[in-house]
C-alpha positions in Angstrom: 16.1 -2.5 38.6 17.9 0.3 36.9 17.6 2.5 39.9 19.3 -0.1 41.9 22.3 -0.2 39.2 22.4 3.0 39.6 23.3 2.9 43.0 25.6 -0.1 42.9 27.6 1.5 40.1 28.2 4.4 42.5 29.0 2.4 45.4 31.3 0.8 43.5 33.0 4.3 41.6 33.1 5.6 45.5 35.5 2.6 46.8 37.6 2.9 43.3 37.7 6.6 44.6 38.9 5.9 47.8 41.6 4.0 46.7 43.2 5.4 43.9 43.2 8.2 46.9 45.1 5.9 48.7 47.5 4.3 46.0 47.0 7.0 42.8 50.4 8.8 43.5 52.1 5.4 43.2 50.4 4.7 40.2 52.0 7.6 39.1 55.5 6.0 39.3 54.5 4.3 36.3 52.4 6.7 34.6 53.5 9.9 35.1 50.7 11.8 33.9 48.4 10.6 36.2 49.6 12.4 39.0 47.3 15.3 37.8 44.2 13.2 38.5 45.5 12.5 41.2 46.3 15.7 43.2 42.5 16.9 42.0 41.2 13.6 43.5 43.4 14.1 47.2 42.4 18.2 46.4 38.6 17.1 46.7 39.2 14.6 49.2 41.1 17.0 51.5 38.0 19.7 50.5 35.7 17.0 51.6 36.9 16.2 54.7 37.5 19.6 55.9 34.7 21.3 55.2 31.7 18.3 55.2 30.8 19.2 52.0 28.9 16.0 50.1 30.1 14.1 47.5 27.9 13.7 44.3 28.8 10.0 44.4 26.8 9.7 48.1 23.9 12.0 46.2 24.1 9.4 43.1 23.9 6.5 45.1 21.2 7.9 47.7 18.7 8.9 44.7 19.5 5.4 43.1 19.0 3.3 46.3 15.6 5.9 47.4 14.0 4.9 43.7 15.1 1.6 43.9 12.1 1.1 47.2 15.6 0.4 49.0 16.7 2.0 52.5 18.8 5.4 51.6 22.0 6.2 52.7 21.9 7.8 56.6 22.5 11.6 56.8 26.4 10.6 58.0 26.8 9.6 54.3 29.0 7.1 52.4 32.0 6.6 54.8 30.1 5.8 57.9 27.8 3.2 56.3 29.8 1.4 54.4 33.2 1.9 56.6 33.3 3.4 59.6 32.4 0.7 62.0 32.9 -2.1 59.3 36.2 -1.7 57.8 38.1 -0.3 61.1 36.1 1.5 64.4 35.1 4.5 64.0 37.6 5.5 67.0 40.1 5.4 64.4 39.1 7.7 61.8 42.0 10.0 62.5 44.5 7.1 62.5 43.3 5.7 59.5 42.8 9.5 57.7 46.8 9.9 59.2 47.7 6.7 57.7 46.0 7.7 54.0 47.8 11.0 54.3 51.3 9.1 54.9 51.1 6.9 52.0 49.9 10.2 49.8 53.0 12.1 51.2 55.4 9.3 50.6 54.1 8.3 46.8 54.9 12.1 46.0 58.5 12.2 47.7 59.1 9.1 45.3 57.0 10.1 42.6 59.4 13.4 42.4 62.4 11.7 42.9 61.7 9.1 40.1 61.3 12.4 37.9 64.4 13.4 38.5 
């Protein structure tokens, strides 16, 4: 049972992690200090998705689920099972990944000029 908490809990962290990618640099608007969370979290995202590397949330969740007697995460890892294919086709991936990097790009021009 705690293996399987284990693994839930880092499902869970991963889709918090996805989306403060998404929405953490408007967050910022409000708390200003944030944004340095933030630019490490898009920093290991953008590391992530250019070079394949795995997240340690995927490992977390993988040993959780393989001690738990459940079905491990596929070799693809944590964005094809649980979103690629479910959330949007996987034919989108660059649309989607283009879409993420717009609303980055734009919570930055208007987290900067808020600063100012």
């Amino acid at each position: 049972m705690m293996y399987r908490l284990v693994a839930e809990a880092a499902m869970v962290v991963h889709f918090l992690f996805l989306a403060y990618v998404a929405v953490g640099g408007f967050i910022a608007w409000r708390w200003r200090r944030t944004i340095y969370a933030h630019i490490a979290v898009v920093g290991w995202a953008l590391l992530s998705v250019a070079t394949g590397i795995e997240c340690p949330l995927t490992v977390v969740e993988d040993w959780g689920r393989r001690h738990a007697g459940m079905q491990g995460l596929p070799a693809s890892g944590f964005i094809d099972y649980y979103i690629e294919g479910v959330i949007y086709p996987e034919k989108y991936t660059n649309l989607v990944r283009l879409g993420v990097t717009v609303l980055v790009v734009f919570s930055y021009v208007g987290y900067l000029s808020r600063r100012r």
